[in-house]
Structure formats: structure tokens, C-alpha cells
C-alpha positions as CSV (number, residue, x, y, z in Angstrom):
1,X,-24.9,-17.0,1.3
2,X,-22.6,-16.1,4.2
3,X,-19.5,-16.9,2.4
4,X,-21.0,-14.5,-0.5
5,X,-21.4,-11.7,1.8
6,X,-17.9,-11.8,3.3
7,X,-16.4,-11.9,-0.1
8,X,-18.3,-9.0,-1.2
9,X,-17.3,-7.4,1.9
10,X,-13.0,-7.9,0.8
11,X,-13.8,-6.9,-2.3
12,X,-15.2,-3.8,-1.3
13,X,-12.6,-3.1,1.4
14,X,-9.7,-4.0,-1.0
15,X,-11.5,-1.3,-3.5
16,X,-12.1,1.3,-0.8
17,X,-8.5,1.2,0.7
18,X,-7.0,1.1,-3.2
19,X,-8.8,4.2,-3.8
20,X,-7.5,6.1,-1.2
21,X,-4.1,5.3,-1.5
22,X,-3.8,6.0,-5.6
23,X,-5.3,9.5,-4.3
24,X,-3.2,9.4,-1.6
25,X,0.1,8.5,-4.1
26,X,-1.4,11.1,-6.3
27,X,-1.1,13.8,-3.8
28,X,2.3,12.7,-2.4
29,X,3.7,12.9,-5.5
30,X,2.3,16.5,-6.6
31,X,3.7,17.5,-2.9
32,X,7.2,16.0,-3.9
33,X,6.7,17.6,-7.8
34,X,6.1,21.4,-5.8
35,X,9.3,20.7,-3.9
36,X,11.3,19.9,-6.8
37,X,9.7,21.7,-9.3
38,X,9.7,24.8,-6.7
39,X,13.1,24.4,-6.8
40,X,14.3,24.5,-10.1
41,X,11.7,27.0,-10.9
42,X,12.9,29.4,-7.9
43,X,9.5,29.7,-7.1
44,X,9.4,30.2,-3.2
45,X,5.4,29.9,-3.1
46,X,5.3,26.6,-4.9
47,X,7.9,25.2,-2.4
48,X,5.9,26.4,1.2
49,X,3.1,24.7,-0.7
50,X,5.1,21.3,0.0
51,X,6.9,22.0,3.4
52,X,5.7,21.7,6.9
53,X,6.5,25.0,9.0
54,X,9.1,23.1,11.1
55,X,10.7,20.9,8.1
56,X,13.8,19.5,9.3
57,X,16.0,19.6,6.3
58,X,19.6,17.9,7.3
59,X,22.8,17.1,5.5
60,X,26.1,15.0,6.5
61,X,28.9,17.3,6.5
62,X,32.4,16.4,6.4
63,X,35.7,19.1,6.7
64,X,39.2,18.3,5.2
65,X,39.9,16.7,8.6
66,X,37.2,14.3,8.4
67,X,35.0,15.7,11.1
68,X,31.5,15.3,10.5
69,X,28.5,17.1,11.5
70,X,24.9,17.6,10.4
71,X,23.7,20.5,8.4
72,X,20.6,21.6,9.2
73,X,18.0,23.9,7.6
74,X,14.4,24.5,8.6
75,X,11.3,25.8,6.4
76,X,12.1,29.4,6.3
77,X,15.4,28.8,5.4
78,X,14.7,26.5,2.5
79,X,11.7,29.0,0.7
80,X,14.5,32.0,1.0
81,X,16.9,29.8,-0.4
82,X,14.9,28.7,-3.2
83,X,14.2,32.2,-4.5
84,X,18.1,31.9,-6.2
85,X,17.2,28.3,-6.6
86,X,18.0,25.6,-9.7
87,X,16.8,28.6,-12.2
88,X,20.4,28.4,-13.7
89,X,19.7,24.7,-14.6
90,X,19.1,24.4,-17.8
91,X,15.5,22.3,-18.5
92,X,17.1,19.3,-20.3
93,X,19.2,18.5,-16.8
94,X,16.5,18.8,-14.7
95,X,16.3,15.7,-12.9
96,X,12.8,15.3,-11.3
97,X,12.5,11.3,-10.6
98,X,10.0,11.2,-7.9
99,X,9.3,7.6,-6.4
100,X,6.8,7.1,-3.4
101,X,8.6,4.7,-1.5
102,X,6.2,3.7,1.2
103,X,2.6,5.0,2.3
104,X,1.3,3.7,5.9
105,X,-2.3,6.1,7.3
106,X,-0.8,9.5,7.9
107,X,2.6,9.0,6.8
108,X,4.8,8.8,3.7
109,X,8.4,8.1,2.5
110,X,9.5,9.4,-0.8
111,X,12.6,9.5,-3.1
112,X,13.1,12.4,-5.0
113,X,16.7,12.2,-7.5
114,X,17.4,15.7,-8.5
115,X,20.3,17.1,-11.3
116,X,23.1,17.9,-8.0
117,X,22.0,15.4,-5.1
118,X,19.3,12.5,-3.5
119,X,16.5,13.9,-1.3
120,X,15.2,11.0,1.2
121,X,11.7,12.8,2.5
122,X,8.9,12.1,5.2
123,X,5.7,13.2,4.5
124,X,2.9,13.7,6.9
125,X,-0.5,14.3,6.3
126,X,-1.5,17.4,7.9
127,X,-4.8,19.3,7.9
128,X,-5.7,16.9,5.2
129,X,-2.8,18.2,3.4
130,X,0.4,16.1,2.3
131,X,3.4,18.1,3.8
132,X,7.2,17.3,3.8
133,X,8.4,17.4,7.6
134,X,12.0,15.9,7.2
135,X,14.4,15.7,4.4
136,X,17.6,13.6,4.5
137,X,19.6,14.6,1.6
138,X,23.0,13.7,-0.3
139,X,25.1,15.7,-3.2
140,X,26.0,13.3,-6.0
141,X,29.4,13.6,-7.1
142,X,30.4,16.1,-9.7
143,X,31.0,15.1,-13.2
């Protein structure tokens, strides 16, 4: 009977823990989705929606010379930026792949390949809200 009651136990854990993290995954990716999607829409609302007030938003810049340094831009920055936004790209090269990458309590990584460059985002979950709080991103090369 013992052995009953502990297996029922896992089972229900296992269940418990599943459901949280496909709602979880669900919410991630809807946080990643208003990010891009805010984007490419030039819709500055939709994009706060996903970012934490002090997103860290960075870049690896290199001059002629070869210098490098990091390009940085923070929430504010981002939102005013996205009011010119992708708008100008037209629907069918959209990229929007979105792929949740890892999920560990309060903390996400996520993928998100876009039409001009590769965004490598941490989530947190804050005020019971999913909320990108770094982005490490790349341009692609130009065709």
C-alpha cells in the first residue's frame, strides 16, 4: 500500500510541475511573440508589454579597425525605437521563430530568429509577469 501511495504521489508531482511549465512556456513565448511582433508591427505598447524597465539590450560592435565594443540600449530606448520599427518589412519576411530554450523557477532563456538578426533573451518572472531583462543580439549577414 505504501509503494501505492508514493507512486501516486510522482504521478501527481510530475503532473503538477508539467502544468506549470506548459503555462509557463505558454506565457514565455507570448512575452517573446509581443517583442517581436511589437517590433514589426511598430507597436511601442505591445513591446513595454514584454520588457523589464531596466532591459539591458547589448550588441558586439566592431569599427573598420577592428575595435570592438558593446552597444547597449535599455527599455526606453528600445519602445522609442520601435515606433519606426520593422513596419517597412513586408509580412511574408517576417521572421518570427520563437524557441524557449530553457525554463528553471523564475527564469527563462529564449531564442527568437528575426528577418535582419538573432536575439539571445533572459526572461524573469516578475510580479507574476514573464518580462525580458537582457537581450544579446546578432545581425545576420545581408543577402
Amino acid at each position: 500500500m505504501r509503494t501505492i501511495s508514493v507512486f501516486l504521489s510522482m504521478i501527481l508531482f510530475y503532473v503538477a510541475a508539467s502544468a506549470q511549465t506548459a503555462a509557463d512556456t505558454a506565457a514565455i513565448r507570448e512575452t517573446a511573440l509581443n517583442y517581436v511582433e511589437g517590433w514589426y508591427e511598430s507597436n511601442p505598447g505591445r513591446m513595454a508589454k514584454a520588457l523589464h524597465p531596466e532591459l539591458a539590450k547589448r550588441i558586439v560592435l566592431r569599427d573598420t579597425s577592428g575595435n570592438q565594443w558593446l552597444g547597449n540600449m535599455g527599455a526606453t530606448q528600445l519602445i522609442q525605437n520601435t515606433r519606426r520599427g520593422g513596419k517597412d518589412t513586408p509580412k511574408e519576411q517576417q521572421q518570427k521563430d520563437v524557441f524557449v530554450l530553457d525554463i528553471y523557477e523564475n527564469t527563462a532563456s529564449v531564442k527568437a530568429i528575426m528577418s535582419g538578426w538573432i536575439d539571445y533573451m533572459h526572461m524573469a518572472k516578475w510580479k507574476g509577469e514573464w518580462k525580458i531583462v537582457n537581450v544579446l543580439w546578432e545581425l545576420k549577414p545581408r543577402r
